[in-house]
MDAnalysis code that builds the backbone (N, CA, C; Angstrom):
import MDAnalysis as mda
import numpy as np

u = mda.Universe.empty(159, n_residues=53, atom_resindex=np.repeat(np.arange(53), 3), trajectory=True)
u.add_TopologyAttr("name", ["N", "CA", "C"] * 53)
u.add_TopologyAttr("resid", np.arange(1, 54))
u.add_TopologyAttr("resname", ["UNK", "UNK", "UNK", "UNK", "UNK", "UNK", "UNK", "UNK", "UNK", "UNK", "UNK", "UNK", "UNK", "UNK", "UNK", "UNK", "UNK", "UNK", "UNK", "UNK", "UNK", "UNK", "UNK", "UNK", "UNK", "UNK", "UNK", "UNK", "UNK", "UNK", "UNK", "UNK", "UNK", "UNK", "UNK", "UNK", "UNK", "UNK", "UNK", "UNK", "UNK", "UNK", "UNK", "UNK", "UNK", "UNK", "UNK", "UNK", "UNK", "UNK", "UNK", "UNK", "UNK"])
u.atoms.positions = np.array([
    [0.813, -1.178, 0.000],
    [0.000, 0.000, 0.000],
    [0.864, 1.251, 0.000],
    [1.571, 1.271, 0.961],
    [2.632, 2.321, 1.059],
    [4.086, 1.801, 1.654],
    [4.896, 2.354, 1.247],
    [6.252, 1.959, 1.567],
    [7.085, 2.901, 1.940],
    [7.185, 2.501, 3.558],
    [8.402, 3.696, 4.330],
    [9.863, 3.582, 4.348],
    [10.095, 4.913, 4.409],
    [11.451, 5.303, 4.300],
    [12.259, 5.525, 5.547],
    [13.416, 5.196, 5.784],
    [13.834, 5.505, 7.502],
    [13.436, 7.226, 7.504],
    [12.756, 7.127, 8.702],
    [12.382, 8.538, 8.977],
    [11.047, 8.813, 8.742],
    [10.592, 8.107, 8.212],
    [9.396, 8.609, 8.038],
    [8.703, 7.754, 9.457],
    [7.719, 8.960, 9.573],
    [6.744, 9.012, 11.335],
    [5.538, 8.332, 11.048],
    [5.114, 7.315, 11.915],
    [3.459, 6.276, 11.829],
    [2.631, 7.568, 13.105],
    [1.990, 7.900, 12.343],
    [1.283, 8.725, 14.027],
    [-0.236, 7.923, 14.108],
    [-0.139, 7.392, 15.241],
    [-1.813, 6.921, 15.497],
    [-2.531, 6.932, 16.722],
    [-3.264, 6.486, 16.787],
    [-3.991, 7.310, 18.242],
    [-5.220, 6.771, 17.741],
    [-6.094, 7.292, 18.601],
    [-7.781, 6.545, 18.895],
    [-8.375, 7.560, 19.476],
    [-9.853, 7.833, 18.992],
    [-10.270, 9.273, 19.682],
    [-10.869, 9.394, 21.141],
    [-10.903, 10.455, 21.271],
    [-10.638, 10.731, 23.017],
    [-12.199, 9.959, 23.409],
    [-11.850, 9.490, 24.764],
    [-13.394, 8.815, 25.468],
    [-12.941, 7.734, 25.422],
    [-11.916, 6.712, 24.412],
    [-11.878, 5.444, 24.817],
    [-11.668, 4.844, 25.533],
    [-10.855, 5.066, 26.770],
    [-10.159, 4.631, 28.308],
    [-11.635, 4.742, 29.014],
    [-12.289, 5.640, 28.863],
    [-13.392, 5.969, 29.333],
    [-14.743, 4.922, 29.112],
    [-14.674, 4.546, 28.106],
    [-15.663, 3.845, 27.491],
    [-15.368, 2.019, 28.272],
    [-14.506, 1.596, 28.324],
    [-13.394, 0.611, 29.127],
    [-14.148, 0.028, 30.456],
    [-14.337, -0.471, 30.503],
    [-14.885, -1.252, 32.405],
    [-13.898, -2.227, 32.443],
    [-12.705, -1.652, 33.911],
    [-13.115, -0.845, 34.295],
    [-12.368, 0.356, 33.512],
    [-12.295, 1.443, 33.583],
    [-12.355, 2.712, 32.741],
    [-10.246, 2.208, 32.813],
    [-9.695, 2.718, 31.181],
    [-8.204, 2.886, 31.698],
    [-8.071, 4.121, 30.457],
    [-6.609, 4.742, 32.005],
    [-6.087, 5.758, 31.385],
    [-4.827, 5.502, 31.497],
    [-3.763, 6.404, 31.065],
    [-2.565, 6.255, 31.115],
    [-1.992, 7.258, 32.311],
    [-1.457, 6.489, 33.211],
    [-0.881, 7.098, 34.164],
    [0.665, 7.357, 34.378],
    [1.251, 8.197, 34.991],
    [2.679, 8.149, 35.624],
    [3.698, 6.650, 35.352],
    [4.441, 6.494, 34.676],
    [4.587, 5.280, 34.755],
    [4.024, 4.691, 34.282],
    [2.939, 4.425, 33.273],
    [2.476, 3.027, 32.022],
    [3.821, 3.436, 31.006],
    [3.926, 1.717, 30.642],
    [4.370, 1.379, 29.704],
    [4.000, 1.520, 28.068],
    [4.494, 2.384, 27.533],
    [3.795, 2.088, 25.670],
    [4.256, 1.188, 25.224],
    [4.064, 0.699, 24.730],
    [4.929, -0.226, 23.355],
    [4.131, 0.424, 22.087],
    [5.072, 0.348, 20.682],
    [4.393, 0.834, 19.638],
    [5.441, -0.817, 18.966],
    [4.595, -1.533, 18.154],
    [5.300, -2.810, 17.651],
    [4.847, -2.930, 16.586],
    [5.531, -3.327, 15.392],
    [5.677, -3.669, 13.772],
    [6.249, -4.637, 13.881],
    [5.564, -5.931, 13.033],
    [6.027, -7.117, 13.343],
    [7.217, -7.278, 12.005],
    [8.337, -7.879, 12.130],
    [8.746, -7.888, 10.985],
    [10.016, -6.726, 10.855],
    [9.688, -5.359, 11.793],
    [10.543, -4.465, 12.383],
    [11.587, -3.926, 13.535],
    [10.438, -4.437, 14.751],
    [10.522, -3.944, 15.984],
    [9.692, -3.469, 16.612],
    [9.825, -2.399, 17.637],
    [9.274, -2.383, 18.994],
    [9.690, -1.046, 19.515],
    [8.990, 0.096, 19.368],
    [9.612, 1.044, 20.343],
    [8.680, 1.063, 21.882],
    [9.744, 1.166, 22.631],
    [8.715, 1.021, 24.243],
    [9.278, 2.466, 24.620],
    [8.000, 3.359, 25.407],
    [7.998, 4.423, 25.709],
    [7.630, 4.686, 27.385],
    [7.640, 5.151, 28.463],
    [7.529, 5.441, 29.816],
    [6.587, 6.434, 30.047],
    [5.259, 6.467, 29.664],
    [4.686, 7.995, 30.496],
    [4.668, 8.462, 31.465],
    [5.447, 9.929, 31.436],
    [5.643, 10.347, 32.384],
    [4.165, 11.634, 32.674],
    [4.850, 11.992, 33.659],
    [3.377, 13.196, 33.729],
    [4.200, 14.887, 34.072],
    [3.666, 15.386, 33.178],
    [4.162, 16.644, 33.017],
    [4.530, 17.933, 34.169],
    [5.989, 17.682, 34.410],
    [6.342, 18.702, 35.133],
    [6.312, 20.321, 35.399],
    [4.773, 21.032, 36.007],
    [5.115, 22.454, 35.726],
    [5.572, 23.114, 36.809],
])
């Protein structure tokens, strides 16, 4: 369908309310784990943190 180039960015996401919609409800807190995984590629794993003001 399409064919990436190093560098080129996957952006995806799901629209807001879905954690919400969830029983029981999940959000991403301090500390969850991401993983973003392409089979065939790899695996980037990410740490959310919560924003320092």
């Amino acid at each position: 369908m399409i064919t990436l180039a190093p560098g080129d960015v996957i952006a995806t996401g799901t629209p807001g309310g879905v954690g919400h919609a969830c029983t029981p409800a999940r959000y991403l807190r301090d500390g969850s784990l991401l993983v973003t995984r392409i089979e065939g590629i790899g695996e980037c794993r990410n740490v959310c943190r919560r924003e320092q003001r």
